[in-house]
N, C-alpha and C positions, 0 to 999 in steps of 0.2 A: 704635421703628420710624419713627414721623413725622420724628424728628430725622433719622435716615441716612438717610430719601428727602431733607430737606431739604438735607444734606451731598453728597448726591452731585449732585444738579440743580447746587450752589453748584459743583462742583470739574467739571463737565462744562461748565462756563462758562467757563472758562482762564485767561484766559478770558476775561468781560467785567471786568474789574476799576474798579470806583468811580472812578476817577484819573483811568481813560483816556477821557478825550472824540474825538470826531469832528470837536468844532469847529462852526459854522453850515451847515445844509442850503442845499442850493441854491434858494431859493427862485422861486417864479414861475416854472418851469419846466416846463410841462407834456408827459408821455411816453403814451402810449398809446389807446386809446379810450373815450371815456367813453360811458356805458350809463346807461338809463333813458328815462321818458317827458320826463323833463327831464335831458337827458345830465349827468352829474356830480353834480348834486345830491344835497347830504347837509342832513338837516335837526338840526339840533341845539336839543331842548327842553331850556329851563333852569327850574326852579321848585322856589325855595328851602324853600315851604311842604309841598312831597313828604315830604322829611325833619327828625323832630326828635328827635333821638337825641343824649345826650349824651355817650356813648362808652361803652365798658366800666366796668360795675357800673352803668348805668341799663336795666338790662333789655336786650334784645336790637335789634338795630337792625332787625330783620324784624318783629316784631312789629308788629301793629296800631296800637298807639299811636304809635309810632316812625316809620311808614311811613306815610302816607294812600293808602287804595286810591284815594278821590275824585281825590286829587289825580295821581297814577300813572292813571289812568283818562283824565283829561284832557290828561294828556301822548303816549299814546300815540296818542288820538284825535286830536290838533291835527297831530300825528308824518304821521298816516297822510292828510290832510287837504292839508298845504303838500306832501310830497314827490311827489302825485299831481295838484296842481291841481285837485280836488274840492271840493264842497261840502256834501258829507254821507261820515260815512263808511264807508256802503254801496256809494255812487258810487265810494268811493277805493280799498276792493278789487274792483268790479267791472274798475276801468282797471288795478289789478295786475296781476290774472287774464288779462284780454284783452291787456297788453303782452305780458305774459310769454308765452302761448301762441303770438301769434306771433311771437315773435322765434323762438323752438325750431318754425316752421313747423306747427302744427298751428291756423294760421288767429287771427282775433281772435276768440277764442270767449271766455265768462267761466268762473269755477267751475260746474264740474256737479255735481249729485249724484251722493254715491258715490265720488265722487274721495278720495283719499286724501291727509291732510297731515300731517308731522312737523316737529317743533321741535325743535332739536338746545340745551339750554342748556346750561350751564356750571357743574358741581356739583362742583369741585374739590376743595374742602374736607372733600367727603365719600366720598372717593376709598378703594375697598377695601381694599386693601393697606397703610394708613397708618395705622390704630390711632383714627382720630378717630370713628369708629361700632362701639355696640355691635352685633353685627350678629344676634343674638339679639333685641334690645329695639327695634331699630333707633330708637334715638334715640342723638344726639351726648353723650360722652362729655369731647369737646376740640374745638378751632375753632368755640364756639358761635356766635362774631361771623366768622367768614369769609366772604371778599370772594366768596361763590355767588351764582349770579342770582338777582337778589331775587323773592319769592314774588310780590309784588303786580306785579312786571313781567309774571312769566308770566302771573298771572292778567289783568291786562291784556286780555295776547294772545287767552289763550283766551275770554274773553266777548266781544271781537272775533271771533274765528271761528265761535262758536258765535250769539251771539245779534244781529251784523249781516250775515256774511258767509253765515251758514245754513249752515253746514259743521254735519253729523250729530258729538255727543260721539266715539262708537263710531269715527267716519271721523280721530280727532285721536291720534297718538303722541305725547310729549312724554318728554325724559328725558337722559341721559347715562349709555353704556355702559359707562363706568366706578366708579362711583357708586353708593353705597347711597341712596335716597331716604327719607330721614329723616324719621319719624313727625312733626317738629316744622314738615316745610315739606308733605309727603303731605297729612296732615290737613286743611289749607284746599286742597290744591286737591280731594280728592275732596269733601269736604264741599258745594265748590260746581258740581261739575264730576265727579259719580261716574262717568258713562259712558265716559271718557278714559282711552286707556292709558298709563298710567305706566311706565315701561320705567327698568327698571337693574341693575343686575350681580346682586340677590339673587333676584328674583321671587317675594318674600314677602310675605304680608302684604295682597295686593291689586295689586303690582305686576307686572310682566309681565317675566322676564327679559333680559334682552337674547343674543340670537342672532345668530350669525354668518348673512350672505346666500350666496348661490350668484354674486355680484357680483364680480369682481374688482378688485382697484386693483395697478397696477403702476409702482414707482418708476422714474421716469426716469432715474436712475443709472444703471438695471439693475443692482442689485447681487448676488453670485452665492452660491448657497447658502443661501438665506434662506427661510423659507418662505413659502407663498406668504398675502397678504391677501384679506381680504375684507370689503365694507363690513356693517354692522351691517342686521339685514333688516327693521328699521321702517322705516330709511332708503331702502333700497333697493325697496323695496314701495311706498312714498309717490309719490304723484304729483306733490308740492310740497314743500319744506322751507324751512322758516323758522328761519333762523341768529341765535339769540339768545345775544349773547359777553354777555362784561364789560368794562367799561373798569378796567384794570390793568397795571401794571407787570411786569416777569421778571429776573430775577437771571441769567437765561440768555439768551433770547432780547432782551432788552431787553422789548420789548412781548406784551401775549398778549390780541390780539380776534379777529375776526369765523375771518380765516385757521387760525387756532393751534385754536380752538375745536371743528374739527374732529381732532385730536386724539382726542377721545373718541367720531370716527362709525367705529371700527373697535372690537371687539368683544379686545382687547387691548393691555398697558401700553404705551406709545409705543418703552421699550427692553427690551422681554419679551427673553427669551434665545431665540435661535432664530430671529426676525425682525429685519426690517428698522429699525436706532436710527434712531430719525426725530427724534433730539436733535441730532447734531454738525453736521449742517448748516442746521440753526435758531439753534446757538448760535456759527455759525462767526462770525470778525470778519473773514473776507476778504470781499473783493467779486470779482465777476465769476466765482460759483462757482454750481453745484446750488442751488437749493431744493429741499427737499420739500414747503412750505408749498404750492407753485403747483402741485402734482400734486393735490394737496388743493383746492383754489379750482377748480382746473380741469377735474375728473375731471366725466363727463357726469349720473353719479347722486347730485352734490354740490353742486358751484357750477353745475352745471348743469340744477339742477333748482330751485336756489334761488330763492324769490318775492319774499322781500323782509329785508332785513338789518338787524338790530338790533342795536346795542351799549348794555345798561345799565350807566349813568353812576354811578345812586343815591348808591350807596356804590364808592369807589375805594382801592386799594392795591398793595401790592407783592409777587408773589406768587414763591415761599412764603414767605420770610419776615416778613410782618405776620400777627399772629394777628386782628387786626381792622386795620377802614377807617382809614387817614388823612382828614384835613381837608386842605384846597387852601390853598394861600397865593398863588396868582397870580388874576387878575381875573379874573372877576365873582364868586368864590366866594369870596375875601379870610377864611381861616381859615374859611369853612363846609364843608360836605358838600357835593362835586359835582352833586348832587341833577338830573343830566342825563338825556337819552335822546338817539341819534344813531340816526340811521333814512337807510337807502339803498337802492335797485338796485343801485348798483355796488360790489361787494368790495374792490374797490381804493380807491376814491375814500372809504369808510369807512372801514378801516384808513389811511388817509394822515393821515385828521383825525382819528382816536383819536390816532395816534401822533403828531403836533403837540401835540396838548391833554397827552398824556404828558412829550412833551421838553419842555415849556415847565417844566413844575410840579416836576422832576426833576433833577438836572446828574449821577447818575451812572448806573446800567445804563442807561436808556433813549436814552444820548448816546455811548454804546461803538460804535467803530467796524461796522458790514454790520449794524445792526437796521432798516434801511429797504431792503435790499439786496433783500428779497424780495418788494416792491413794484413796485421796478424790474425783475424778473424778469417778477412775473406781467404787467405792463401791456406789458412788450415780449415775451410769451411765442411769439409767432410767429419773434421775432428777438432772442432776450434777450443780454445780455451776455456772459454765462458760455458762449453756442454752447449750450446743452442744448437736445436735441431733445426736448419736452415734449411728451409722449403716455401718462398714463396710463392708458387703456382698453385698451394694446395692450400683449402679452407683447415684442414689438419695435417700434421706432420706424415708425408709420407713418404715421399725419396727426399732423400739429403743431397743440398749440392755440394760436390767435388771442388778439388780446389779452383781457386776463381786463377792463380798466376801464384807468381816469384816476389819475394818480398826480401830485403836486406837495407843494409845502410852504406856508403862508400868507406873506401878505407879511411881517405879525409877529405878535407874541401878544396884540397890542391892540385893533388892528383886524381882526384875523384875517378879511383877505381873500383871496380865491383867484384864478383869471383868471377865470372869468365874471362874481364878483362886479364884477371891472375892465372889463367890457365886452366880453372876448375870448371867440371865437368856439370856444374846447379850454380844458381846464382843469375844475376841479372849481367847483361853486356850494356854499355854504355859506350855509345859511338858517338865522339864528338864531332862536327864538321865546322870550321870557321871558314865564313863568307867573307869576309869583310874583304880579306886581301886577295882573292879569287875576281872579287870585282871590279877590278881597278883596272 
C-alpha cells in the first residue's frame, strides 16, 4: 500500500520530471508585504551538535542519544529571542502575543488565560492509510527513520508554552489529522507533557481523535460538485496556531513547508474521492495559475490565526521517496545533517527561504518549472497573477485576501542575502545564528 501511495504522488507529478529545470530564480526581487514585528524576518538556527546520528542501522535519528533536547532547547530559545528582539523568552512571546493581537484588531493585548493554542506538525510518515503503522500496537512497523517533526522540536515548543509562556497543558492541541501518533514519538511527549491533547486520526490509546469543525473552507476555484470542507475542530477552536512543517523536498510539489503543512488541517486525504484534489494545482508546472496552497495560508482560521511559524530543519529529505534523512552537501553543512530551525511571522517570507535552502542542495524536483509559483500567488494575493479571486471564507467570491507576506530569492547560496540584509527598505531579512560553537 505505501508503495502505490508512493506511485501515484510520483505519476500526479507529470509531471515534475528530474531533467527539467526552471533555470536561476529571479533574484533580489522583492513582491508583496512583508509581516512581522520585524517585517520579513526569518531567523535561521544552525547547530551542528543538535544532531548525531549516523544514519540507518545506528538506532533511530529521534531518539535521545541522536537528537539533544539541550541542544533543540537552545535553538528554539535563541529562534524565539532574535525573531522578536527580546531579551528573555517570556518577553519574546509576550511581543508575539501583543503583535499578533493586534494586527487581527483585538488591541495589543498578551496571551490570556484560557485562551486556546494548537500546533499543527507534520507526521507524514505516519499517515493512516499507508501501511507504515500498526494501528492495533500503534507503533511503526516501516518508515522508522522518516523525515516527521522531530519529537524534541515539539517538545521544544511545548515547554515553551507551557513552562514560559504559562499556557495551561489542558489549553495545548498538538497533532496531525491524518496520522496515527505513534507510541514511539506519544511516549515522551505525554511522559513529559500528560495534560496536552494529542489529536490524530485514531483516538486511541490516550489520544484525541481528530474531528471535523462546523468551519468552512472554500476553494477559490470554486470547483463544482465536490463536497464540501471543513477545517479540523482543534484548529478551528484554537485561538492561536502554531505551524510546525519540515524542511523537505516533493517529488510533486517540488517543496512541502510551512504552506503544504496544512494539508493535514482538514480532517481528510488531500485527494479523497468525493472532494476537492488539492494535488493538481500543487503539483502544476504552469505559472500564472490557481493555487490551493494560498486558500490554505490565507483562510482567517489558519494563516490567519497563525502566531508564529516554524520549519524543522533537524533532519532533511525528499518526500516520499527517501525512507530516511539525507545529509547536505552545500555550505555550512558540507556532508552533515541540516541540523536547522527557521522561525518567522511571515508564511511567505519562510517558505521563500526553505525553498532557497531546498533549490540550492537539489538540481531536480525542487528546480521543476511553478514550485515557487505559489509564493508569488500568495504575496500578490490581493492581485496575483493567475487573476484568482482569493476568498476562502466565502461560498462566493467576496472580499479578496491581501497579501499573505514577502517573497524573493537570496542573492546566492553563499552569502545568502536578501534585501534588507542589503539595506533596502521591502524584502525579507535573513538572521542567521550558529550554535554549534556557542555550545562548547
Amino acid at each position: 500500500m505505501v508503495m502505490a501511495a508512493v506511485a501515484a504522488v510520483v505519476a500526479l507529478a507529470g509531471l515534475f520530471s528530474p531533467t527539467v529545470s526552471a533555470g536561476e530564480p529571479d533574484r533580489l526581487k522583492p513582491i508583496g508585504e512583508a509581516k512581522g514585528i520585524h517585517p520579513g524576518r526569518v531567523i535561521w538556527v544552525h547547530d551542528a551538535d543538535a544532531t548525531d546520528w549516523k544514519g540507518p542501522g545506528d538506532g533511530h535519528w529521534w531518539e535521545a542519544n541522536h537528537t539533544s533536547q539541550k541542544e533543540v532547547d537552545k535553538m528554539v530559545s535563541r529562534a524565539l529571542r532574535e525573531l522578536t528582539g527580546a531579551d528573555s523568552d517570556a518577553q519574546a512571546w509576550d511581543r508575539l502575543f501583543r503583535y499578533f493581537n493586534r494586527a487581527r484588531g483585538k488591541g495589543a493585548v498578551g496571551y490570556q488565560p484560557g485562551e486556546k493554542i494548537a500546533i499543527k506538525v507534520n507526521f507524514v510518515g505516519m499517515i493512516w492509510h499507508e501501511g507504515a503503522v500498526d494501528p492495533k500496537t500503534y507503533t511503526l512497523t516501516k518508515r522508522q527513520d522518516y523525515m516527521n517533526t522531530s519529537p524534541q522540536m515539539i517538545l521544544a515548543v511545548l515547554r515553551q508554552l507551557v513552562e514560559v509562556a504559562g499556557v495551561k497543558e489542558a489549553d495545548i492541541s498538538m497533532g496531525d489529522t491524518l496520522a496515527y501518533m505513534v507510541d514511539e514519538y506519544f511516549n515522551l511527549f505525554h511522559d513529559r507533557f500528560p495534560g496536552v491533547n494529542y489529536i490524530d486520526y485514531g483516538g486511541k490509546a490516550g489520544r484525541v481523535k481528530a474531528k471535523q469543525s462546523d468551519v468552512p473552507l472554500y476553494w477559490s476555484s470554486r470547483p463544482e460538485g465536490c463536497k464540501q470542507d471543513y477545517l479540523a475542530s482543534y484548529i478551528a477552536e484554537a485561538d492561536y496556531l502554531i505551524n510546525l512543517a519540515n524542511l523537505k523536498a516533493h517529488t510533486g510539489a517540488g517543496v512541502t513547508l510551512c504552506a503544504k503543512n496544512h494539508y493535514g488541517s482538514l480532517v481528510r486525504w488531500p485527494a479523497e474521492k468525493g472532494y476537492y484534489d488539492m494535488h493538481p494545482f500543487a503539483f502544476s508546472k504552469d505559472k500564472k495559475v490557481y493555487r490551493a496552497l494560498v486558500d490554505l495560508m490565507g483562510h482567517p482560521q489558519l494563516g490567519g490565526k497563525t502566531v508564529l511559524y516554524l520549519i524543522d530543519g533537524l533532519y532533511s529529505g525528499k518526500h516520499p521517496i527517501d525512507p530516511a534523512p539525507r545529509k547536505w552537501s552545500s555550505p555550512p553543512f558540507n556532508g552533515d545533517w541540516t541540523s536547522s530551525l527557521l522561525a518567522s511571522q511571515d508564511p511567505v517570507a519562510i517558505d521563500s527561504v526553505g525553498f532557497d535552502f531546498i533549490w540550492t542542495e537539489w538540481e531536480d524536483y525542487p528546480r521543476a518549472d511553478g514550485v515557487d509559483e505559489y509564493l508569488h500567488e500568495a504575496a500578490l494575493a490581493g492581485n496575483p497573477p493567475s487573476g484568482t479571486f482569493y476568498d476562502p471564507d466565502h461560498a462566493t467570491p467576496t472580499k479578496r485576501l491581501s497579501s499573505l507576506g514577502v517573497h524573493e530569492h537570496w542573492n546566492n547560496a553563499v552569502e545568502k542575502k536578501y534585501s534588507r540584509n542589503l539595506g533596502k527598505d521591502d524584502g525579507i531579512e535573513l538572521v542567521p545564528v550558529e550554535l554549534s560553537h556557542e555550545s562548547q
